[in-house]
C-alpha positions in Angstrom: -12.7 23.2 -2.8 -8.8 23.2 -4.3 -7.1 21.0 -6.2 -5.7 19.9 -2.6 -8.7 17.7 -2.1 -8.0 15.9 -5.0 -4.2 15.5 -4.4 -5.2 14.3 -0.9 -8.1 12.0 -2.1 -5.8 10.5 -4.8 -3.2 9.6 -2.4 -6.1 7.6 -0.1 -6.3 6.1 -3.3 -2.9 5.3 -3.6 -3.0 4.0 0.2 -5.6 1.6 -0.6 -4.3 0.5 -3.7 -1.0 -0.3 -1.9 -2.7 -2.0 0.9 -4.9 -4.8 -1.3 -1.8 -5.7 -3.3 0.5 -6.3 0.1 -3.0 -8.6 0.4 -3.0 -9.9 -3.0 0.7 -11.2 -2.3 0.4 -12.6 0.9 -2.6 -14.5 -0.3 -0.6 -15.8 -3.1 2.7 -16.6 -0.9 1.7 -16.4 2.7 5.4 -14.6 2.8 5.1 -13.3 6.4 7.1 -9.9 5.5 3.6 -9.2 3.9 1.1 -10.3 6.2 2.3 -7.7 8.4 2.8 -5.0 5.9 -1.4 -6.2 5.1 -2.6 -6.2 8.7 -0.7 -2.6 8.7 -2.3 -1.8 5.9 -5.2 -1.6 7.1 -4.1 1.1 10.2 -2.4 3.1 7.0 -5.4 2.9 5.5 -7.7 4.0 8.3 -5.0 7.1 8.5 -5.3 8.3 4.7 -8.9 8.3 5.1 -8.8 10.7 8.5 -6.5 12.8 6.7 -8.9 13.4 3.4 -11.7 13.9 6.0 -9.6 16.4 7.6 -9.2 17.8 4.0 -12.4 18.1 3.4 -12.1 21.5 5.4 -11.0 24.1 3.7 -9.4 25.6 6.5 -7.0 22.2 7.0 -6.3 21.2 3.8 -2.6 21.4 4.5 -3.0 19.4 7.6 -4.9 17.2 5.7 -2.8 16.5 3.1 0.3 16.2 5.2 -1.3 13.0 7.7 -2.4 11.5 4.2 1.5 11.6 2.7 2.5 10.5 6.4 0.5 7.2 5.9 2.2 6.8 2.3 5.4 6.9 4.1 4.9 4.7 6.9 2.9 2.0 4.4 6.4 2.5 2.0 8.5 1.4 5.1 7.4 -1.6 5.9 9.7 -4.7 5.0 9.0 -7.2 2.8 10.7 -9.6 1.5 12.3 -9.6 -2.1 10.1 -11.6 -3.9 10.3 -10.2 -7.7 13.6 -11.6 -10.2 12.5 -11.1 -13.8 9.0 -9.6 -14.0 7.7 -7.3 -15.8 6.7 -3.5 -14.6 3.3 -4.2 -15.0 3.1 -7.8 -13.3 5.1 -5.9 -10.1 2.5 -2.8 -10.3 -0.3 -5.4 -10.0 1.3 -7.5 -7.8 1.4 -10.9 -9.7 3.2 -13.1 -7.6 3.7 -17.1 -8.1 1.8 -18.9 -5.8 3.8 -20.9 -2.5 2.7 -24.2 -4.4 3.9 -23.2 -7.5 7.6 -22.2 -6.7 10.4 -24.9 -7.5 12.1 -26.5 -4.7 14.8 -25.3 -3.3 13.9 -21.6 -3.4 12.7 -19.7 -0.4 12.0 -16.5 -2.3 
């Protein structure tokens, strides 16, 4: 075992992280930029995890590694809509987003 497992198990991490916040915000606005960018998610997901499996071998650790940064890439292009002005880096990191029912009239986003 390398440190290539562990780069590839921390960017399955990184997948999954990305994945529940694009939930966390759609919950919060129903935007629909990231309903599909959660319902992606989960395909992203599904593909970081294949590619740590494939990691796990010692002979494909390479391979591995390079299907886990190709669903970091393909979660990092989905669009979204804008939907951060003023906050802070760690209310974006976490994904704090004001709720639909909360936002003053008149603003779509």
């Amino acid at each position: 075992m390398t440190y290539l497992l562990w780069v590839a198990a921390f960017g399955t991490a990184v997948v999954y992280f990305l994945w529940f916040r694009d939930v966390r915000i759609f919950r919060r606005t129903g935007l629909p930029g990231y309903r599909k960018a959660a319902y992606r998610g989960v395909l992203y997901a599904a593909l970081a995890l294949l590619g740590l499996g494939i990691a796990l071998s010692p002979a494909w650790e390479a391979l591995g590694i390079g299907v886990v940064l190709l669903a970091l890439i393909l979660q990092g292009r989905e669009g979204k809509e804008r939907i951060w002005t003023s906050e802070t880096t760690a209310q974006r990191f976490f994904g704090s987003a004001r709720r639909m029912k909360d936002k003053p009239p008149g603003r779509d986003q």
